[in-house]
C-alpha positions in Angstrom: 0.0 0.0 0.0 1.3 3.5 -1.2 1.2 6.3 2.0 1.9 9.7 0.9 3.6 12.1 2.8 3.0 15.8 1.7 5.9 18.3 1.4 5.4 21.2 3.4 5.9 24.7 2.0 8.8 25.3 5.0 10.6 22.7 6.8 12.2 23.0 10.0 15.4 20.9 11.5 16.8 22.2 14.7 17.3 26.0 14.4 17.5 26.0 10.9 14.5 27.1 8.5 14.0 26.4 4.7 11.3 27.7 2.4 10.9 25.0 0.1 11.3 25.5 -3.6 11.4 23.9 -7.0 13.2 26.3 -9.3 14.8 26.0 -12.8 17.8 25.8 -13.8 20.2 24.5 -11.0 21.7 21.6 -12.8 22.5 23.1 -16.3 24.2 26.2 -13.9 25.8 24.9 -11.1 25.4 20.8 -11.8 23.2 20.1 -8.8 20.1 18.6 -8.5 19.0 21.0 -5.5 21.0 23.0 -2.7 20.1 24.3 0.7 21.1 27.8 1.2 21.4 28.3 5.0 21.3 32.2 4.5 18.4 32.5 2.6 16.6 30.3 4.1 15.9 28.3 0.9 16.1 24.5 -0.3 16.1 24.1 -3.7 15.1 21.6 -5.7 15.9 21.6 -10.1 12.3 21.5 -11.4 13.3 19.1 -13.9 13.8 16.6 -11.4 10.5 14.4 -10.9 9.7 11.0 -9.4 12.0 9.3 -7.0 15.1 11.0 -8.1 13.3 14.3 -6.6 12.8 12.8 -3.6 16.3 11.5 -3.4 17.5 15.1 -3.7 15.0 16.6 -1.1 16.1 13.9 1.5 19.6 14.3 0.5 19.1 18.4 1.3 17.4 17.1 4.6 20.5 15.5 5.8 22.6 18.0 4.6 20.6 20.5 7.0 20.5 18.1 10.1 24.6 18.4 9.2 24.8 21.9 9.4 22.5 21.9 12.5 24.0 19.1 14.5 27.8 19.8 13.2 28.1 16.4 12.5 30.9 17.1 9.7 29.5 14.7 7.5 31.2 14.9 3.7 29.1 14.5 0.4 29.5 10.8 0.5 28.2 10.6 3.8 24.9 12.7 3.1 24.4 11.0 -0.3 24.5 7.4 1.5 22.7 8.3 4.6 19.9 9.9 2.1 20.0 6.5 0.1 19.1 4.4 2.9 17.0 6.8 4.0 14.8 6.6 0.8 15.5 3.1 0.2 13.9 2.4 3.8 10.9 4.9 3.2 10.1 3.8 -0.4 10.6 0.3 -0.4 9.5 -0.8 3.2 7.2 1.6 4.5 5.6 2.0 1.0 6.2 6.1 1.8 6.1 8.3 -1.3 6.4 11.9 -1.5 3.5 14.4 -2.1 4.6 17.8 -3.6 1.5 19.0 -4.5 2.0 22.0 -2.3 5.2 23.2 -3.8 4.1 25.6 -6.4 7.3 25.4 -9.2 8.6 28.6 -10.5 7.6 29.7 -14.1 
């Protein structure tokens, strides 16, 4: 059985905030599939992305927040495999999806 779980608008991870966007563009300029900016306030996510490697990249942003939050010092190989098994347990054991039907995509 498929649970969704909607994407809020603005997440929250310790004392960090982040207004949650899909914008365009991100790969072809910087070749990422989404960034958190800790001083705007803003995770990004390329709206090209769809499907499970969107979610990959918003979980991958998550644990790069809880990093910056907890000062764990974790490097890009560490958030990309906690964010793996992250999804990998979600997805294919819980039967968890993500909903993004409240992130509006910029034009």
């Amino acid at each position: 059985m498929k649970i969704l779980a909607k994407i809020p608008p603005q997440i929250k991870i310790g004392a960090l905030r982040a207004n949650v966007k899909m914008v365009p563009y991100i790969h072809a300029d910087d070749n990422y599939r989404g960034l958190f900016n800790q001083r705007t306030e803003e995770l990004q996510i390329d709206n090209q992305l769809g499907g499970r490697a969107r979610d990959m990249t918003f979980l991958h942003e998550i644990v790069h927040m809880a990093d910056i939050n907890y000062e764990s010092r974790l490097d890009e190989s560490d958030v990309s495999r906690i964010a793996n098994g992250l999804f990998e347990f979600l997805y294919y054991n819980l039967g968890i999806e993500l909903d993004w039907s409240d992130i509006c995509e910029t034009p």
